[in-house]
N, C-alpha and C positions, 0 to 999 in steps of 0.2 A: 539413674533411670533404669528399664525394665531390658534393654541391650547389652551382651555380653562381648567384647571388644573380641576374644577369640574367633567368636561365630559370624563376625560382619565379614564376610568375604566377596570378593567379586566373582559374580556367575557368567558375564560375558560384558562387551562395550556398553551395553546397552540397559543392564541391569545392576542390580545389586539384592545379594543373598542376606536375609539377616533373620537370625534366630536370637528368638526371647530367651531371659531368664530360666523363665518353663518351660523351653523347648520348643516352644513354637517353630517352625519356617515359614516364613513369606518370602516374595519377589516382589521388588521394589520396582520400577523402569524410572531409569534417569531423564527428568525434565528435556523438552523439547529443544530450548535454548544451550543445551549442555553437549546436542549432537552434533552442531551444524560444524560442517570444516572449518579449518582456521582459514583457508582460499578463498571460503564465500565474504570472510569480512576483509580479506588484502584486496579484492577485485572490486571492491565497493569504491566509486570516486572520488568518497570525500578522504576513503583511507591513503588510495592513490596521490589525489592533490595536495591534502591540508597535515598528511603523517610521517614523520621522519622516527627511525629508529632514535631510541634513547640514550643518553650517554652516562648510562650507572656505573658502569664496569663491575657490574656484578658478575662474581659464577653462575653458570647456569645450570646451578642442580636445588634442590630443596630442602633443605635444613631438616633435621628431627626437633622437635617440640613433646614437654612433657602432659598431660591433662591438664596436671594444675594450670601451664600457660596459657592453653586455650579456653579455659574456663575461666580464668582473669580475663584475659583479653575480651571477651567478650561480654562480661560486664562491666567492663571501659567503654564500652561503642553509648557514645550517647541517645539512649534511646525508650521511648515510651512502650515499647515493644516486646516480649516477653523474648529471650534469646538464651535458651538453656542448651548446657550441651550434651552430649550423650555419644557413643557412638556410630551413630548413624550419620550424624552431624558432621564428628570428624571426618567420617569417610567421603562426604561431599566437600570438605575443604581440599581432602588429599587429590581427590579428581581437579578442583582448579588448579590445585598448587603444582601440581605433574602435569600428566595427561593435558591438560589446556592454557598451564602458564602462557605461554604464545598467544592464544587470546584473548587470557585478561589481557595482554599488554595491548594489544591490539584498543582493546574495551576500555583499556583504561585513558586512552585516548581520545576513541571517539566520545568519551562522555561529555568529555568539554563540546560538544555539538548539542548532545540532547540533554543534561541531566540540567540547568538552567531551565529547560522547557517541565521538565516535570515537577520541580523543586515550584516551580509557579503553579502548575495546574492544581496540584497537592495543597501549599498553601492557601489558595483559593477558597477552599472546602475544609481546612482547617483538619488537612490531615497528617498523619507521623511524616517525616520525612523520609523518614528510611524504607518508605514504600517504593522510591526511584528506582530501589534497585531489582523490584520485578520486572522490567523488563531484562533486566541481566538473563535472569536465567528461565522469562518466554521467549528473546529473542536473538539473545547477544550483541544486543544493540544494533540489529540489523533489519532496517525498515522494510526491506525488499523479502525478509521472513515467510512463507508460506509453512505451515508443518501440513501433516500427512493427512490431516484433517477438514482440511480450509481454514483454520486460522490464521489471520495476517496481521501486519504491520509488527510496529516495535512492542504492543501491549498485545497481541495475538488475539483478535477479536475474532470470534464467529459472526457468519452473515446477520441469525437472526439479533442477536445481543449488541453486536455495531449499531443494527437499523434499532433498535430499542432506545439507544442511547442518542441517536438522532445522528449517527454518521450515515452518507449518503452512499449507497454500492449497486451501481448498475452498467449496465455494457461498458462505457466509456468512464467514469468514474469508481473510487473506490476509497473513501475516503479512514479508511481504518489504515491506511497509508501515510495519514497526514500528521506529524508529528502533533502538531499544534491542537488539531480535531480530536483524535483519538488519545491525547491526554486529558483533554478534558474531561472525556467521554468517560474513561477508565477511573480519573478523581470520584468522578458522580457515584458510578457503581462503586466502588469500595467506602464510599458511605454508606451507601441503602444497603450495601450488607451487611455492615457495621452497628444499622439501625436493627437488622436483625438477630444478630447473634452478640454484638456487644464483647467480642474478642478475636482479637487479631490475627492469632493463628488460625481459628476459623475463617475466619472473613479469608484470608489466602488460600485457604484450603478449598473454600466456598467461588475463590474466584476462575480455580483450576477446574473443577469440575462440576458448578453447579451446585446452588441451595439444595435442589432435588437430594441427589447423592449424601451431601451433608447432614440433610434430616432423615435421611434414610439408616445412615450410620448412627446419629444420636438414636434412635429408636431402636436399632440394636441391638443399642449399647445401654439399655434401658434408662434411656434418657438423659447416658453422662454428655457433659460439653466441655469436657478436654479434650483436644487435637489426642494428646498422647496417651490417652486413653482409647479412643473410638479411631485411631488410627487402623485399627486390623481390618474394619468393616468399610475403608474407604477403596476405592480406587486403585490401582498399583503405582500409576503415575500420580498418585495425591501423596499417597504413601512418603514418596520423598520430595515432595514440592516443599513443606513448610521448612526440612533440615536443608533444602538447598537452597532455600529462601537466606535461612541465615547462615549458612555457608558463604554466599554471595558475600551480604554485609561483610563478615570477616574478611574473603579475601579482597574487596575494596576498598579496605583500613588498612589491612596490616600489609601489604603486598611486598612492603620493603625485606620484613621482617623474612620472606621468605624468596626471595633476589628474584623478586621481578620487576622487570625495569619498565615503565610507562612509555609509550611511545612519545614523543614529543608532537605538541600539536601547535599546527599556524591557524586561529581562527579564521575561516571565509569572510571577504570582505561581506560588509553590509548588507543585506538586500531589504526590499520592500514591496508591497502590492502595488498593482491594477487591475483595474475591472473593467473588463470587457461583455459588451452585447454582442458578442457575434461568433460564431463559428472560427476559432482559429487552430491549425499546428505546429506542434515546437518546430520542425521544420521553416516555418513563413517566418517567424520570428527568429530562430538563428539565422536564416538566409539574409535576412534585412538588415538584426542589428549586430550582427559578427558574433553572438555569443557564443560558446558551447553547449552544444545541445545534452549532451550528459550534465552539464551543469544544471542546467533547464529542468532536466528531469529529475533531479535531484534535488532539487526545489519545490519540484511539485512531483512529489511523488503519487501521488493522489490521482493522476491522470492514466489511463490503465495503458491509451494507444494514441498517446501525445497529442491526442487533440481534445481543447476546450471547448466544450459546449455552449458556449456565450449566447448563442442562439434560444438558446431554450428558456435559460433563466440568466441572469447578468453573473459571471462567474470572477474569480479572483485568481491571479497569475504573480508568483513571485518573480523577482528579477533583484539581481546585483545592484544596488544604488546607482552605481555607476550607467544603468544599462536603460534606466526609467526615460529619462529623457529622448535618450536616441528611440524607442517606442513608443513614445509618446508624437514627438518629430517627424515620424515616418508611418503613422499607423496606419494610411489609406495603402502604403505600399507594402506592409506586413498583409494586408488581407488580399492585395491581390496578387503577391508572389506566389507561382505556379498554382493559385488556386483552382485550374482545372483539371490540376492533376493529383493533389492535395486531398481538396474538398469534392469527392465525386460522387453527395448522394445527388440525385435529384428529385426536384421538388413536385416534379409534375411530366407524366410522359403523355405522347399525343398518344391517340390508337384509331388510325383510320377506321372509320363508318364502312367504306365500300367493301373492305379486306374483309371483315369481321364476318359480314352481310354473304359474301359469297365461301368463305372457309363454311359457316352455317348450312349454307347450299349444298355445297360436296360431302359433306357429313352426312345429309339426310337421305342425298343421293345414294351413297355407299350403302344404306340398306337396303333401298329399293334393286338396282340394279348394278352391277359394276360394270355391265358395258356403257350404259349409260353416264357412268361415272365417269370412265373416259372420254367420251364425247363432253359431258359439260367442261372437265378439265380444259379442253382446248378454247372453247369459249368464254370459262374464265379467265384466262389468261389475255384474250382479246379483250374480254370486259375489266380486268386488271388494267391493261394498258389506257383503255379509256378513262378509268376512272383516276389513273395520276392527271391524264393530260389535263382532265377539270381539276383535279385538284391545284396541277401547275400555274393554272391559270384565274383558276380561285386566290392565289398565294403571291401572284404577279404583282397585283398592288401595292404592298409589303407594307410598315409599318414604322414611320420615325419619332423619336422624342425628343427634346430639349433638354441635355444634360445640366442640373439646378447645381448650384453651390454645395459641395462639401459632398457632391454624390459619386460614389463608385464605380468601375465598370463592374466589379462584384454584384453591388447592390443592383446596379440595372439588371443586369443578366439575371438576378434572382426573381427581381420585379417583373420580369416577363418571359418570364419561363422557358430561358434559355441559356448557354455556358458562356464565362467571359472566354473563350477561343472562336467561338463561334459570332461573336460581336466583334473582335477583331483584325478577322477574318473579311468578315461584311461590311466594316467602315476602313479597311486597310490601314488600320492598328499596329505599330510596332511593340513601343512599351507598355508599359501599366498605368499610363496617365492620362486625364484628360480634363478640358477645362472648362468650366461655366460657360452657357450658351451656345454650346457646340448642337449642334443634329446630329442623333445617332440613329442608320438604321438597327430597328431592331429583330423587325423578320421582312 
């Protein structure tokens, strides 16, 4: 290739210096997934729950390796993929193989979590499989990923390019969070790039920074479509995406080769969906059925501030296999645990006629006169007081229902626009239940 092995040096954490054959210099910025600390993926649940250190009994330093080996080795990697190497390449394996050994081992754990889910979404679209290993190095396997940009989850999506591909992202939802979603999402797109440029290293190059960028570099380049040609005219961080790309692959194969030990992984039990119509948070649901609530959230990542919008559209809730039934068993008491402290929007506020009627008054007053504004003040105030006493007594009559089969204090309290604390309160309520044909007041 057109890299001088002398001249690839590192210019700081965050970078990499590399000068051409002809002298060229550029600055490369190492991929997003290749910064995050090794901390952000120890403090992850599933790393905490489901990851035990490995028992290789390897040294823990990094072997030297000659060109030729790495240039075999990487034409051993089964793959439809174009995986050449050069120095640049190398210099992104030496960064896994030092510098972040600790979190491939980390990575190479969690992938028994996710690389099943992309190895499907991939398949699906009848794509390489050795694409699973982009998120290695968008996110390092870390769903809870934000870079400095707003891109999130394990495949790094942007707002607009999520919602393109039909993931859903708004106040309470975010579904580029969602393993399951945003690999789909991710398959689609590296098709329809694929349909565009018809080569792989572009299409990765293309997935980093956009078609835009990409055809902006082919025309550069007057018109070449080699990555490794039109590489100078790309991006800095494109620059070394496609050698970290397959840098990844390598160090995902050969990891032995260079004493990194895998962490050992206990698959999570089972889990499975329900779908809920209603408003609910992981709170009501750990309260009820004992789970853990980091569990919870780690299941549904996708949920921005733990509560499901059920209410809006019928929404889907992972849970433990184990955990379906007891939700299923208890569901009228999941939606009315603390749901007045919980669930506090409200759906409808009153706003007194008489208050509004007379603030109006003193307003208008306050131009006219301020003595005068005083004097009305004090008669508002008597005329305040009169207008609760009609109101009190407007309100005296009050209002009861007959609680129906299979109905909520939730749902009443929603149905007439008022809080279940407030119905409990009024019908001298202790717990969260109550039974067919009961009379409830409800104002």
């Amino acid at each position: 290739m057109f890299f001088s092995h002398s001249a690839v040096k590192a210019q700081n954490e965050n970078e990499i210096k590399v000068t051409t054959n002809e002298g060229e210099e550029d600055i490369m910025e190492v991929p997003s997934g290749m910064m995050l600390e090794v901390d952000s993926l120890l403090n992850l649940y599933n790393t905490k729950t489901y990851l035990q250190p490995g028992d290789c009994n390897y040294r823990d330093f990094n072997p030297e390796f000659d060109r030729e080996t790495f240039i075999e080795r990487l034409q051993r990697i089964p793959s439809v993929m174009e995986m050449p190497y050069n120095e640049v390449v190398r210099k992104f394996i030496d960064r896994y193989a030092v510098k972040l050994r600790h979190s491939v081992s980390i990575m190479l754990g969690t992938a028994n979590f996710y690389m099943p889910i992309f190895e499907e979404a991939l398949e699906m679209y009848n794509l390489p499989l050795e694409l699973k290993y982009l998120p290695v190095i968008e996110s390092a396997l870390n769903p809870k990923a934000t870079s400095r940009v707003g891109a999130a989850g394990l495949w790094q999506f942007m707002v607009a390019t999520g919602k393109q591909y039909g993931l859903e992202v708004n106040s309470l939802i975010d579904e580029r969070r969602d393993p399951i979603k945003s690999s789909d999402a991710a398959a689609r797109y590296l098709r329809d790039l694929y349909k565009i440029y018809g080569d792989w290293n572009l299409v990765i190059a293309a997935y980093n920074c956009g078609p835009e960028n990409i055809n902006k570099a082919i025309h550069r380049a007057d018109g070449e479509k080699d990555y490794w040609v039109i590489y100078k005219y790309l991006p800095r961080e494109t620059q070394g995406y496609v050698p970290a790309f397959i840098a990844a692959n390598y160090i995902m194969t050969y990891y032995c080769d260079h004493n990194i030990c895998p962490m050992r992984t206990q698959l999570p039990l089972k889990s499975d969906t329900i779908v809920v119509n209603r408003d609910v948070h992981f709170k009501q649901i750990a309260g009820v059925c004992g789970i853990d609530i980091e569990e919870l959230r780690t299941l549904n990542p996708q949920y921005r501030r733990d509560i499901v919008n059920g209410f809006s559209k019928p929404s889907i809730i992972r849970l433990p296999q184990s955990y379906i039934n007891a939700f299923i068993d208890n569901e009228d008491s999941v939606y009315n645990y603390d749901a007045d402290k919980l669930l506090t929007k409200r759906a409808e506020v009153d706003v007194t006629v008489n208050d509004l009627a007379e603030a109006s008054t003193t307003r208008v007053q306050t131009h006219s006169n301020r003595y005068s504004v005083r004097q009305s003040g004090r008669s508002s105030k008597r005329g305040k007081a009169k207008g609760r006493s009609n109101s009190r007594s407007r309100h005296s009559r009050g209002k009861s229902i007959t609680v129906k089969s299979g109905q909520t204090l939730s749902q009443i309290a929603q149905r007439n626009h008022t809080t279940v604390a407030k119905l409990k309160k009024l019908n001298g309520i202790k717990g969260n239940t109550i039974r067919a044909g009961k009379k409830l007041k409800v104002k």
